[in-house]
PAKE-746285 format. One record per residue (C-alpha): residue number from 1; residue in one letter; z, x, y. Coordinates in pm, 1 decimal. Example, Ala and Ser with C-alpha at 12.3 -4.5 7.8 and 13.67 -1.06 7.14 Angstrom:
SITE    i  aa         Z         X         Y
SITE    1   a     780.0    1230.0    -450.0
SITE    2   s     714.0    1367.0    -106.0
END
This chain:
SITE    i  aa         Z         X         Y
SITE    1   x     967.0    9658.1   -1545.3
SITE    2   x    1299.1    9688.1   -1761.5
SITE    3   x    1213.0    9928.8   -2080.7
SITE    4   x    1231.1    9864.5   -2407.2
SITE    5   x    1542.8    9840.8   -2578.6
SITE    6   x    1387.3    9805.6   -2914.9
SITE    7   x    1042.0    9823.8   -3141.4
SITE    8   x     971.0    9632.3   -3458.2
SITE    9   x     746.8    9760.9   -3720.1
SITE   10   x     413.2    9700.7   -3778.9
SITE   11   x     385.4    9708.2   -4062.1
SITE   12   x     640.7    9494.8   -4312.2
SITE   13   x     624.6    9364.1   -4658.3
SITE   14   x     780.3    9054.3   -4774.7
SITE   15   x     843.1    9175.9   -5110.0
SITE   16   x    1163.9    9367.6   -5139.3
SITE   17   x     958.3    9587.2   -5440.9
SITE   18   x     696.5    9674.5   -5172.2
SITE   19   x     643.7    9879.0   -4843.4
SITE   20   x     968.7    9943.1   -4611.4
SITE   21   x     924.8    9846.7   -4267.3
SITE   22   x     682.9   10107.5   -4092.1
SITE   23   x     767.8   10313.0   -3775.9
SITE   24   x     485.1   10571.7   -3855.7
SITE   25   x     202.7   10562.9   -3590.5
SITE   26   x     -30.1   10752.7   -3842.1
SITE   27   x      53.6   10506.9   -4136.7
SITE   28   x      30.5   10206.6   -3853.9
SITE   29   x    -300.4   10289.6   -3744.4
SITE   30   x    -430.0   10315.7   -4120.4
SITE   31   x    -312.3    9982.6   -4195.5
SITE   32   x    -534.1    9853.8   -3909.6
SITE   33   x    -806.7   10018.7   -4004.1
SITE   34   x    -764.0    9879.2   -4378.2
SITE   35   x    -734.7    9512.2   -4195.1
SITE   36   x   -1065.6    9590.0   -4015.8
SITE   37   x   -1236.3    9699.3   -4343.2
SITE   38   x   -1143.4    9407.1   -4488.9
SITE   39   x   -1216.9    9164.0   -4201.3
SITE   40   x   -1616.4    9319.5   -4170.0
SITE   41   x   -1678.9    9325.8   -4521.0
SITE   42   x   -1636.3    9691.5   -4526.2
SITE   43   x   -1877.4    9750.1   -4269.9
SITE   44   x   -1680.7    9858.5   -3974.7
SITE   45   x   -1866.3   10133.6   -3803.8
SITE   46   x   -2198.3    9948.9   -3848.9
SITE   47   x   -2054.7    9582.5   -3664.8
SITE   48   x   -1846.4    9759.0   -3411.1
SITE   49   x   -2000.6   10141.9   -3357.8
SITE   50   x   -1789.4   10449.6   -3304.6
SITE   51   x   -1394.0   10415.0   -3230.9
SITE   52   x   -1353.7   10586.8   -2858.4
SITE   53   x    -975.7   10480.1   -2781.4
SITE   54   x    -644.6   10414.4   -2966.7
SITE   55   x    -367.7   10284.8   -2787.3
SITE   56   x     -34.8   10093.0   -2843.5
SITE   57   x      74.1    9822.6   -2658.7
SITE   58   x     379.7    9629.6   -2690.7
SITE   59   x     399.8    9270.5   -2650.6
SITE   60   x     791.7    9204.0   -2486.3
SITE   61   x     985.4    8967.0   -2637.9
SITE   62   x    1405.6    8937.6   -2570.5
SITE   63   x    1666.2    8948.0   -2809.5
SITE   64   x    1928.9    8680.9   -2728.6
SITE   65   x    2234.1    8697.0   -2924.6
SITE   66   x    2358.1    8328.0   -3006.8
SITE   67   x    2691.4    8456.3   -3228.4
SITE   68   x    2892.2    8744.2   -3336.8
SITE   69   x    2602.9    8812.8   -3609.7
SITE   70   x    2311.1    8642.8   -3520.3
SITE   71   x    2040.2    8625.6   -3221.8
SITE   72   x    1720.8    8432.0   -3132.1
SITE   73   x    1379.3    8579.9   -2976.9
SITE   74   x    1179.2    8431.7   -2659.2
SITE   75   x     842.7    8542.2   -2612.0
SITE   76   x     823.5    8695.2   -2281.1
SITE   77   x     484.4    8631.6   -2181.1
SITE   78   x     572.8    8232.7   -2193.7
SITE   79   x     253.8    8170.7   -2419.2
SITE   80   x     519.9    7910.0   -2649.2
SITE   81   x     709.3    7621.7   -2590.6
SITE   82   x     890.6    7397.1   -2773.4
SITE   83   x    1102.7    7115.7   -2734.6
SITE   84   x    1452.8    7107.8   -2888.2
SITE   85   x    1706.6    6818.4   -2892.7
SITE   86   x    1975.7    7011.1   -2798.9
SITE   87   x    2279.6    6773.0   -2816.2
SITE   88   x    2383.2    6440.1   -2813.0
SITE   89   x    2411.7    6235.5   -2518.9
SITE   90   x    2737.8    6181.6   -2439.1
SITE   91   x    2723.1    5880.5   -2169.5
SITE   92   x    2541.8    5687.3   -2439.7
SITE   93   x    2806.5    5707.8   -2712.6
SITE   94   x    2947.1    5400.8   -2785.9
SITE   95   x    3336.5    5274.3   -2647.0
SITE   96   x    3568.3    5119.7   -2858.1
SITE   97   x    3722.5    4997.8   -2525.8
SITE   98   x    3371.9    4780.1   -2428.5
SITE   99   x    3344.8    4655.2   -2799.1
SITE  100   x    3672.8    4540.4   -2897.2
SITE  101   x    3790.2    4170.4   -2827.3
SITE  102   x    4171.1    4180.2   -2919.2
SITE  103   x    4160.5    3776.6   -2846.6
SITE  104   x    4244.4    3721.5   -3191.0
SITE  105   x    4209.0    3838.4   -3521.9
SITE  106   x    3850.7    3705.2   -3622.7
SITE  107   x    3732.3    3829.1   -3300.5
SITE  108   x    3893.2    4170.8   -3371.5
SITE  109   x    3719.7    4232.1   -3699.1
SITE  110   x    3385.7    4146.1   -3548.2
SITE  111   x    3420.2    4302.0   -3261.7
SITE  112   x    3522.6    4634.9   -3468.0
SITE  113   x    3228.5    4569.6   -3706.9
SITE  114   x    3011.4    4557.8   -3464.7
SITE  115   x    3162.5    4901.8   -3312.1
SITE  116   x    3153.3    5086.1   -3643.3
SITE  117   x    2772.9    4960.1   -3744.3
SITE  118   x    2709.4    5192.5   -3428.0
SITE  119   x    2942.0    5434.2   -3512.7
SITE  120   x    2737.7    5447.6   -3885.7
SITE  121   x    2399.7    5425.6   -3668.8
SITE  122   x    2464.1    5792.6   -3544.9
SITE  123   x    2185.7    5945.1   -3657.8
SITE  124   x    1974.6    5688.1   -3383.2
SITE  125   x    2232.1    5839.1   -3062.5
SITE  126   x    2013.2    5939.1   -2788.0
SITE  127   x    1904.0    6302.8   -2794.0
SITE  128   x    1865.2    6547.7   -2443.7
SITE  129   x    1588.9    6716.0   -2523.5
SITE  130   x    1429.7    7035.2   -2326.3
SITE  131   x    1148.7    7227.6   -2325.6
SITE  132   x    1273.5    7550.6   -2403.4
SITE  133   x    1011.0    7826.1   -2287.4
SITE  134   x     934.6    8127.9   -2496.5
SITE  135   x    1054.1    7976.0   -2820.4
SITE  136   x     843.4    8025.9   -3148.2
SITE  137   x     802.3    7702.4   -3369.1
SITE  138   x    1060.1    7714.7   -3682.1
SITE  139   x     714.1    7772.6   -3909.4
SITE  140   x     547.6    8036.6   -3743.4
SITE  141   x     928.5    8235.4   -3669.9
SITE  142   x    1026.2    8188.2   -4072.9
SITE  143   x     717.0    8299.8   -4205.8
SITE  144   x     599.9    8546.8   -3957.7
SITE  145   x     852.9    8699.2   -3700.9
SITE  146   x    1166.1    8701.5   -3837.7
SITE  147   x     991.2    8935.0   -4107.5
SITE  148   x     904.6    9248.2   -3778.1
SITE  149   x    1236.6    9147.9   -3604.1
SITE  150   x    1448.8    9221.9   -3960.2
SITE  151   x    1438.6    9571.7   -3913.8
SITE  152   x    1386.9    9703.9   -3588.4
SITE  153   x    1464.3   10078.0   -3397.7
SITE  154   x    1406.1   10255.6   -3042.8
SITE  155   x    1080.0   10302.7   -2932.6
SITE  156   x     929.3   10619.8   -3100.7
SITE  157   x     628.8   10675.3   -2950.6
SITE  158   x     543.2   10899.5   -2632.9
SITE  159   x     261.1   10716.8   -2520.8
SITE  160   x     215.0   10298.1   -2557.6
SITE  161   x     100.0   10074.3   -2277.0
SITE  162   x     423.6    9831.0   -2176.9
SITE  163   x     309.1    9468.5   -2138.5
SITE  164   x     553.1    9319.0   -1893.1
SITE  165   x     725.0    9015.6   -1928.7
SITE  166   x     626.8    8694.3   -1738.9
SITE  167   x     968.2    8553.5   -1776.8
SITE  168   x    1278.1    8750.5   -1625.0
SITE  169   x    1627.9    8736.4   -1757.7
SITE  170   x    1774.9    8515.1   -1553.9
SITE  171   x    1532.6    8283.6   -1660.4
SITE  172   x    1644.4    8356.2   -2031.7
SITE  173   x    1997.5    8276.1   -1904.4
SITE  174   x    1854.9    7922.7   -1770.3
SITE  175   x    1709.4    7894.3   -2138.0
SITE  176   x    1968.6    8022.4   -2321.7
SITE  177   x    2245.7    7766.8   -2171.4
SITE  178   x    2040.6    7502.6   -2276.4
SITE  179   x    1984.2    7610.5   -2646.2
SITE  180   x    2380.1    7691.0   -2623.8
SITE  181   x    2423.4    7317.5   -2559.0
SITE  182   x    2332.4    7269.6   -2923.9
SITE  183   x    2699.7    7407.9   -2993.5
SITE  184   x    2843.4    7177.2   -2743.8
SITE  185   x    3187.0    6978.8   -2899.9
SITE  186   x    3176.5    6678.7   -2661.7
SITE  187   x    3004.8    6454.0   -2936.7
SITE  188   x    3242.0    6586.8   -3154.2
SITE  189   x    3527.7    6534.7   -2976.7
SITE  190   x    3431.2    6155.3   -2855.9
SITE  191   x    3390.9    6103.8   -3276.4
SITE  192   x    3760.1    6209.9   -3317.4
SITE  193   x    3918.3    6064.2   -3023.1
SITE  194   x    3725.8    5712.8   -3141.8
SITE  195   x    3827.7    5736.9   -3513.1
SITE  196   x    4209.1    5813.1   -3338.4
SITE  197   x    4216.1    5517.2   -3131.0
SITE  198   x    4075.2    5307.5   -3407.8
SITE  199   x    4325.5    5398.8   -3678.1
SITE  200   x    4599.6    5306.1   -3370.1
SITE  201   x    4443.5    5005.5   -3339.6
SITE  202   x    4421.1    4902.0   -3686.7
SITE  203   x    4737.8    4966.7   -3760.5
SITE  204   x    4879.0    4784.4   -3475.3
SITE  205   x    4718.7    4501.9   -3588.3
SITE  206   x    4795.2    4552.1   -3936.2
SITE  207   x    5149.6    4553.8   -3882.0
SITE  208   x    5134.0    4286.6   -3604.9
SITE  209   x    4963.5    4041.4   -3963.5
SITE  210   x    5166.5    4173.4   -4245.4
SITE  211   x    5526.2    4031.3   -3974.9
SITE  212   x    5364.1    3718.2   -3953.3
SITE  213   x    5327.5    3732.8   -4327.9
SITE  214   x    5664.2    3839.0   -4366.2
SITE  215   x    5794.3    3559.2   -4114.6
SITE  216   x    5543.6    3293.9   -4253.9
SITE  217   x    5748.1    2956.1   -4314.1
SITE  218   x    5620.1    2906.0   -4708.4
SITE  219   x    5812.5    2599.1   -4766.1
SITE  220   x    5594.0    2302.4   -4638.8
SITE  221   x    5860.8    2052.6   -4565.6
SITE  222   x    6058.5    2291.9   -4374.1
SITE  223   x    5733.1    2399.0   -4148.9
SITE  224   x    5655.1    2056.9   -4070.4
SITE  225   x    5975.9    2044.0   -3938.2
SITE  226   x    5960.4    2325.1   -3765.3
SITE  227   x    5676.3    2190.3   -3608.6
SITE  228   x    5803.5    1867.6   -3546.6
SITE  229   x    5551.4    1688.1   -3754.2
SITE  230   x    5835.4    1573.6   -4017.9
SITE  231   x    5888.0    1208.0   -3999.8
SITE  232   x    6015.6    1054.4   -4338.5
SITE  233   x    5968.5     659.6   -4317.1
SITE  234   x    6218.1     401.1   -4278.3
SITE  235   x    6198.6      55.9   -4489.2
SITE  236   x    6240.5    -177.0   -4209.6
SITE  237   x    6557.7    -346.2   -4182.7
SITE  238   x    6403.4    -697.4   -4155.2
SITE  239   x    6347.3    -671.0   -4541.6
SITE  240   x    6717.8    -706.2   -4579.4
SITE  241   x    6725.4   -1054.7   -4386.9
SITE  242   x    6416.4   -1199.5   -4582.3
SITE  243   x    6585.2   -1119.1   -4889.6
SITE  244   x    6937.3   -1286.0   -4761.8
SITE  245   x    6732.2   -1553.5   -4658.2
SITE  246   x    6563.1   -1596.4   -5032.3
SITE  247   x    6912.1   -1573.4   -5207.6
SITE  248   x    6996.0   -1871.3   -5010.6
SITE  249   x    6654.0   -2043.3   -5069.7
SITE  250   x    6720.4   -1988.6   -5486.3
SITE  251   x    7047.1   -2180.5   -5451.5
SITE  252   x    6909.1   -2527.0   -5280.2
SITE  253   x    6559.3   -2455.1   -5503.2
SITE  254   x    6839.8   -2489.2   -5802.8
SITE  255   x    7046.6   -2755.0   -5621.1
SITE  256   x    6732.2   -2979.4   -5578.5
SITE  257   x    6644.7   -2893.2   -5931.3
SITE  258   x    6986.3   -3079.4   -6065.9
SITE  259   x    6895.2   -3381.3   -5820.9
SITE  260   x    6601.5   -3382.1   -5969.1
SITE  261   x    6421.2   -3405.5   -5647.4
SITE  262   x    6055.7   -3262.4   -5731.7
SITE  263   x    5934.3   -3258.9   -5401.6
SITE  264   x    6198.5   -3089.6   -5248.9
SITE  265   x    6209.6   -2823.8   -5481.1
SITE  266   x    5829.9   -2770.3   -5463.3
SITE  267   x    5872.6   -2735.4   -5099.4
SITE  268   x    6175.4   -2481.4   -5115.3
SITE  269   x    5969.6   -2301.1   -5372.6
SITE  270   x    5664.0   -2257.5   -5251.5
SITE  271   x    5915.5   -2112.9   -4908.8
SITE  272   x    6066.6   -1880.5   -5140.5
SITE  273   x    5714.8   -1718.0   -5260.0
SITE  274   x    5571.5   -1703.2   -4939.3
SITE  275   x    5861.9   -1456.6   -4865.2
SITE  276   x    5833.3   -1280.3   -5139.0
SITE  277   x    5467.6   -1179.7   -5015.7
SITE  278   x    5598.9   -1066.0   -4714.7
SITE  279   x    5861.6    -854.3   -4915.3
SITE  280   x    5560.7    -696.9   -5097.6
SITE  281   x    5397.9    -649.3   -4798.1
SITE  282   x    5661.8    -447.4   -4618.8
SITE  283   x    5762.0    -232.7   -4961.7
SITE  284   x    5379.8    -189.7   -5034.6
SITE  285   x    5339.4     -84.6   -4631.0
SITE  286   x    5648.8     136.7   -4738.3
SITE  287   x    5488.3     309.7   -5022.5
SITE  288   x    5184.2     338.3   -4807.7
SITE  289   x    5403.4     566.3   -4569.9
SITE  290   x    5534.6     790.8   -4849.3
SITE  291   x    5215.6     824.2   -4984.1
SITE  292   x    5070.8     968.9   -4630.2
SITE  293   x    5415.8    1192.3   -4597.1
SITE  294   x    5338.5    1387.6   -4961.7
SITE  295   x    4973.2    1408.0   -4866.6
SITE  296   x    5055.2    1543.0   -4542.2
SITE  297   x    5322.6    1810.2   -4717.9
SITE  298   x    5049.3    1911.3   -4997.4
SITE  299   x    4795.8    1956.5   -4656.6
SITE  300   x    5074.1    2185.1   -4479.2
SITE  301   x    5102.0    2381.9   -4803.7
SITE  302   x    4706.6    2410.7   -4801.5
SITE  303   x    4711.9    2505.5   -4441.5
SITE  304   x    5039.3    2785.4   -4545.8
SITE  305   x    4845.7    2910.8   -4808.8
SITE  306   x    4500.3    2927.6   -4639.7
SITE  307   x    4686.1    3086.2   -4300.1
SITE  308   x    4865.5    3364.5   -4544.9
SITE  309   x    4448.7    3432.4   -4795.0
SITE  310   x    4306.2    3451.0   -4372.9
SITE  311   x    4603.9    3690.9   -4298.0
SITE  312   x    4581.4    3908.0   -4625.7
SITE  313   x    4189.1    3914.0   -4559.4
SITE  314   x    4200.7    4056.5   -4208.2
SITE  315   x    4415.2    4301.2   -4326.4
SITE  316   x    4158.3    4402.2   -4632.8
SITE  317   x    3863.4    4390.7   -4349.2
SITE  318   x    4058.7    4590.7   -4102.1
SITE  319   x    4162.2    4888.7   -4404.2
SITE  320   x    3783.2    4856.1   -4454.8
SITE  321   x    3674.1    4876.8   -4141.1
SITE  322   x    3924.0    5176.2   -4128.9
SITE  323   x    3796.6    5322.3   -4421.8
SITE  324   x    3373.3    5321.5   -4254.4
SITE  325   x    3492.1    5452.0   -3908.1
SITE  326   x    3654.7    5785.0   -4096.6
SITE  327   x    3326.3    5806.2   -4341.7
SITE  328   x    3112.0    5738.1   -4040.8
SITE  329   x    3292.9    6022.2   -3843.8
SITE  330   x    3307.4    6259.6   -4110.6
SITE  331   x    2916.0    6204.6   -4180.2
SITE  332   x    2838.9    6253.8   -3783.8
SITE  333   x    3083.7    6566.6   -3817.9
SITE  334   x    2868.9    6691.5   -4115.8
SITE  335   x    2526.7    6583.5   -3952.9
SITE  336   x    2632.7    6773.9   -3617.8
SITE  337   x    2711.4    7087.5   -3857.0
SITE  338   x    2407.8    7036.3   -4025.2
SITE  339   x    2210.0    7034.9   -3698.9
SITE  340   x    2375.6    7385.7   -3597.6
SITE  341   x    2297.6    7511.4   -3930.5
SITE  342   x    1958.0    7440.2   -3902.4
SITE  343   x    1908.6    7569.9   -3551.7
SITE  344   x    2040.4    7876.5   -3695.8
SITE  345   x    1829.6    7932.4   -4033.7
SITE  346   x    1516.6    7797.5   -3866.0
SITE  347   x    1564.7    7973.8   -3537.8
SITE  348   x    1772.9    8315.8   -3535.7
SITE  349   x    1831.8    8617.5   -3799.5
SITE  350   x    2092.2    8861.9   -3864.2
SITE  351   x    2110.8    9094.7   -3504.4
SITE  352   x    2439.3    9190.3   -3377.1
SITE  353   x    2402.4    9244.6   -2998.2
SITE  354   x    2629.7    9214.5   -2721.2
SITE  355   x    2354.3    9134.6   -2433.2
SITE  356   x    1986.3    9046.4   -2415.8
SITE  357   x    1783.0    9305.7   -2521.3
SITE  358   x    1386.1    9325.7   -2428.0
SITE  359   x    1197.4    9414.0   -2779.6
SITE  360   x     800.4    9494.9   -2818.0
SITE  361   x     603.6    9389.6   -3088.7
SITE  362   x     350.2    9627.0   -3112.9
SITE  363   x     -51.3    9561.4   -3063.4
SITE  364   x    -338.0    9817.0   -3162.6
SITE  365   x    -580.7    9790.8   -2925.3
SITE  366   x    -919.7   10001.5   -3064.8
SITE  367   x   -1217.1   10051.9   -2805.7
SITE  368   x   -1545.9   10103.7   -2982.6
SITE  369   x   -1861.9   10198.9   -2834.8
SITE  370   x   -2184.5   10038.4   -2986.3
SITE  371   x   -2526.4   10198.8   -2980.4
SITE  372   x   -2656.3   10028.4   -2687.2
SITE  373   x   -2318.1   10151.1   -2514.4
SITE  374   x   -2180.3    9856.5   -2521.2
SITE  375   x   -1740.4    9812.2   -2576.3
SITE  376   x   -1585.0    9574.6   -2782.5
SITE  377   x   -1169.8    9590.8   -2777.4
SITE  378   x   -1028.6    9492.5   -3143.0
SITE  379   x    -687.6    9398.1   -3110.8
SITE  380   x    -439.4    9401.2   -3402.0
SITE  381   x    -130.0    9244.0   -3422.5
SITE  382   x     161.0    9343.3   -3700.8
SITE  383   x      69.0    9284.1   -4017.0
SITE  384   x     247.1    9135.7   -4373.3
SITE  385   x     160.4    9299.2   -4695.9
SITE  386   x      95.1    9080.7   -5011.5
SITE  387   x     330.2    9133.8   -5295.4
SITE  388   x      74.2    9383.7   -5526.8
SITE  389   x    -132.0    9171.1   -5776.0
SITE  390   x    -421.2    9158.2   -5921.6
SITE  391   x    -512.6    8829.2   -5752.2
SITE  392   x    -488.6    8942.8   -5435.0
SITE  393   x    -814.1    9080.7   -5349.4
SITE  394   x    -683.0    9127.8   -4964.8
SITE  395   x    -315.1    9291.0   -4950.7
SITE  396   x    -269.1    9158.5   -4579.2
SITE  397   x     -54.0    8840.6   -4575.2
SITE  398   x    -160.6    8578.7   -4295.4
SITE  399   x     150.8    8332.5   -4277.4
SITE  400   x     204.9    8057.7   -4043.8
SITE  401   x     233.2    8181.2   -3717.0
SITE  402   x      23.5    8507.9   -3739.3
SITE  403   x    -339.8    8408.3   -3682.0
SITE  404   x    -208.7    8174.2   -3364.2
SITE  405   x       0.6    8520.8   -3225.9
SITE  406   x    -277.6    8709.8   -3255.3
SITE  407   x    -539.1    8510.7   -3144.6
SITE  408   x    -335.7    8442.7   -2824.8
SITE  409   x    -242.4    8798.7   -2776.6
SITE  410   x    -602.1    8875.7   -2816.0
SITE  411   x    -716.5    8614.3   -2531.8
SITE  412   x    -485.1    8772.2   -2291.1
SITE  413   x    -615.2    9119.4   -2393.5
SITE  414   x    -920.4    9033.5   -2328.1
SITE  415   x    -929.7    8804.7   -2048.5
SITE  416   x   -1125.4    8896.8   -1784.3
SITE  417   x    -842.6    8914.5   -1518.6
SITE  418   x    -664.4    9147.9   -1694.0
SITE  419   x    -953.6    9396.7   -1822.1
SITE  420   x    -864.8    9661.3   -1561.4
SITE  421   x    -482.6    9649.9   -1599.7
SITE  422   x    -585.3    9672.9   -2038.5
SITE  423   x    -823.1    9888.1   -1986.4
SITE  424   x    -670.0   10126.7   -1763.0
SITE  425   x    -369.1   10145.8   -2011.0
SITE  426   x    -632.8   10191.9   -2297.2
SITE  427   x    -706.8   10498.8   -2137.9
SITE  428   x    -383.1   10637.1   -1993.3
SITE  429   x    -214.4   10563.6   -2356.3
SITE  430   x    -481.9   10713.4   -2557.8
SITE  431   x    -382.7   10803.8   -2931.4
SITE  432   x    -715.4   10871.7   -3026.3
SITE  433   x    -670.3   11250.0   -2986.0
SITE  434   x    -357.2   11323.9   -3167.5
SITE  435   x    -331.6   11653.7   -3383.9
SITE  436   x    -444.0   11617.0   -3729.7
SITE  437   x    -480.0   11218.2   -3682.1
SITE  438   x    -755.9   11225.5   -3933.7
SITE  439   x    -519.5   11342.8   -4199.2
SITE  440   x    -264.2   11190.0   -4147.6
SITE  441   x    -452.8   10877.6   -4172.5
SITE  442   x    -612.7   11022.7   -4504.0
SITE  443   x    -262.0   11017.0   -4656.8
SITE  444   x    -216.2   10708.9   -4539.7
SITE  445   x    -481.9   10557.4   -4714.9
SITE  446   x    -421.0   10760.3   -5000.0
SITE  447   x     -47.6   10579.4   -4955.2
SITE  448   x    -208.3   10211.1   -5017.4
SITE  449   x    -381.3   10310.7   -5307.5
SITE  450   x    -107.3   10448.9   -5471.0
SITE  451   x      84.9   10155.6   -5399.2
SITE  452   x    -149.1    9935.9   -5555.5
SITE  453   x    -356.6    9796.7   -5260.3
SITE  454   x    -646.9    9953.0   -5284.3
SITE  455   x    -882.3   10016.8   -5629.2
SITE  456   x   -1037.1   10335.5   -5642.5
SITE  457   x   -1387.6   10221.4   -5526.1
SITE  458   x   -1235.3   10013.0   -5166.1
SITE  459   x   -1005.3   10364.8   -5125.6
SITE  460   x   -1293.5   10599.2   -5143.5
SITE  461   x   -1547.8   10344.7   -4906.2
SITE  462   x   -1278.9   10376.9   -4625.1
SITE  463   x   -1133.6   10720.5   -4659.3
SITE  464   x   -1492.3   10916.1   -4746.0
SITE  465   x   -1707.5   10670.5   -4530.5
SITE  466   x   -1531.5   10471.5   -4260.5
SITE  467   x   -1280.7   10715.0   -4157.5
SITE  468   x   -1480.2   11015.2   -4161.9
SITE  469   x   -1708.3   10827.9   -3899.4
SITE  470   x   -1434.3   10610.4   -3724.3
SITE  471   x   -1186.9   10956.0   -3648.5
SITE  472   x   -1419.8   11228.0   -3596.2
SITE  473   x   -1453.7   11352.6   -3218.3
SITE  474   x   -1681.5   11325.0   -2985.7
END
């Protein structure tokens, strides 16, 4: 299998005021026994029996640099998976060129309403989504990992059993293409080239009104008659004759008046009114006609000045419309950015590397022996020290992510299938008889008092009691 590149503690803090980052096996080992005193109430030799094996193992995960200052981890063994929308789908974006009807201007603006409302409805754009092997959920990575992968170094010690990886690095490469895809511009670059070919179109259309405007006939008679519905009426020339014909009829009407010749003259008058009816008739008829011309000339100025508000208003709505397409751009822009940014605080952390890099996280794995010669394996993953208070009865941390890493670390330890390839590396790797382990441990625990983590009567049960049992030889 490839070697480790790197190691991260296992011991880390996340108070600034606290512990550095531990790469001390002695100091390692004493926090695990502290863990395991405080997990059996204190009681460790009597629940477990006598310690027989110490070994280290490290659990692989790789290092995948994502910028110039920042990487991502994949668990190697593939025991996570998550699924991440990685970036828009760009065949599902919508096109100005299927939405816009350029038929005329009403069905411009709502066919470019209708285009923006989906340009505004980003945030629903279809997602591709993959299952990304490896990856640690955003809780369990910001409260747990990204706390042993701040500060890591070479591997230190001589002896440590080397869990290999179940997924190789080609496979990363498969995995890290996809999560790259979260940085793709396409999106981007189909929201610019639609808020470019909108403004165009806008202001073609704007400019294509504000002429008409501009060349808009405003004087009502004159557009009638551009239109050749101007038709001034004519008083019909057969007035002229009845009213020739009525001067003649008042000269016998006074004629038959000096004869004194009533009937006559009753006749000739009654002639003469009848005429004049039909004069009334034709002028009223007349005034009829001019009536209809200036109602016709106030309804073409309507029409002018309805045509010009319609005009002015499509030119408002298309500005508008203008105006949403570059806010609805520049908030997909900013959602896209915030997308990347979140990828990056939730997923990576501050690692400059210029390749993958395989890293172990390291595992204690402690044999004991019971008296009925039975073995138990405990196995210990890193561990997060409390910030020192008095409230803290426990000064091991247990964030999101660590109970569900160690638990699942702890199943693979100890499956059955793998007890002889553990085992075996149990044995091989054994720390247990290191030169002046004992004491070194003793300081250790001596360290976590001092620091605040212990009180003098916890400090004295595990260095007097437990430890004089748990490290003494055969």
């Amino acid at each position: 299998m490839k070697s480790f590149d790197y190691v991260c503690p296992f011991v880390q803090s996340t108070s600034s005021s606290s512990i550095k980052a531990s790469f001390d096996f002695a100091f390692d080992l004493t926090a695990a026994i502290i863990k395991l005193f405080f997990e059996t109430k204190g009681k460790i030799e009597k629940k477990l029996g006598d310690l027989t094996n110490i070994a280290v193992a490290y659990w692989p995960f790789y290092i995948v640099p994502i910028n110039n200052n920042n990487s991502y981890i994949i668990e190697a063994k593939n025991s996570y998976e998550q699924k991440v929308k990685t970036r828009v789908d760009s065949s599902k974006l919508p096109s100005l060129l299927q939405d816009v009807d350029e038929a005329d201007v009403d069905r411009l603006v709502k066919s470019l309403e209708k285009h923006v409302s989906k340009v505004e409805s980003h945030h629903k754009f279809n997602m591709e989504e993959k299952s990304i092997s490896g990856f640690i959920p955003p809780d369990a990575f910001l409260n747990y990992f990204i706390h042993l992968f701040k500060r890591v170094q070479e591997p230190y010690l001589d002896s440590f059993y080397p869990v290999s990886p179940e997924l190789s690095e080609s496979a990363v490469q498969f995995i890290h293409d996809d999560l790259l895809n979260i940085f793709d511009d396409t999106a981007l670059e189909w929201a610019r080239d639609d808020l470019a070919e909108f403004e165009k179109l806008c202001n073609k259309w704007i400019g294509k009104i504000e002429t008409l405007i501009e060349n808009q006939e405003s004087d009502p008679i004159e557009s009638l008659k551009k239109k050749g519905q101007w038709n001034f009426p004519i008083l019909v020339e057969g007035i002229d004759a009845t009213a020739a014909s009525m001067k003649e009829m008042f000269s016998k009407i006074r004629g038959m008046a000096k004869q004194e010749n009533l009937k006559e003259t009753i006749i000739l008058t009654d002639r003469s009114i009848n005429s004049t009816d039909d004069i009334k008739k034709t002028l009223e008829d007349y005034r009829d006609a001019l009536d209809q011309l200036e109602r016709q000339i106030r309804h073409e100025a309507d029409e002018i000045e309805a045509q010009r508000k319609a005009w002015e208003d499509a030119i408002a709505d298309l500005r508008d419309l203008l105006e949403r397409e570059r806010n609805a751009v520049q908030d997909f822009e900013e959602s896209e950015k915030l997308r990347r940014s979140k990828f990056i605080s939730e997923h990576t952390f501050a690692f400059k590397t210029s390749k993958v890099v395989l890293c172990g996280v390291p595992v204690f794995l402690l044999n004991f022996m019971d008296k009925k010669g039975r073995m138990t394996t405990e196995v210990r993953t890193p561990v997060i020290l409390e910030e020192v208070s008095l409230f803290h009865k426990n000064p091991f941390k247990e964030p999101k992510g660590f109970s569900e890493f160690e638990k699942l670390v702890s199943n693979w330890m100890l499956k059955s299938q793998n007890e002889y390839e553990v085992q075996s590396n149990i044995k091989s790797q054994d720390l247990f008889s290191l030169p002046n382990l004992s004491i070194e441990v003793s300081k250790g625990i001596d360290e976590f008092r001092d620091m605040g983590y212990l009180d003098k009567k916890k400090h004295s049960k595990i260095r007097d009691d437990e430890l004089h049992h748990l490290l003494k030889k055969g």
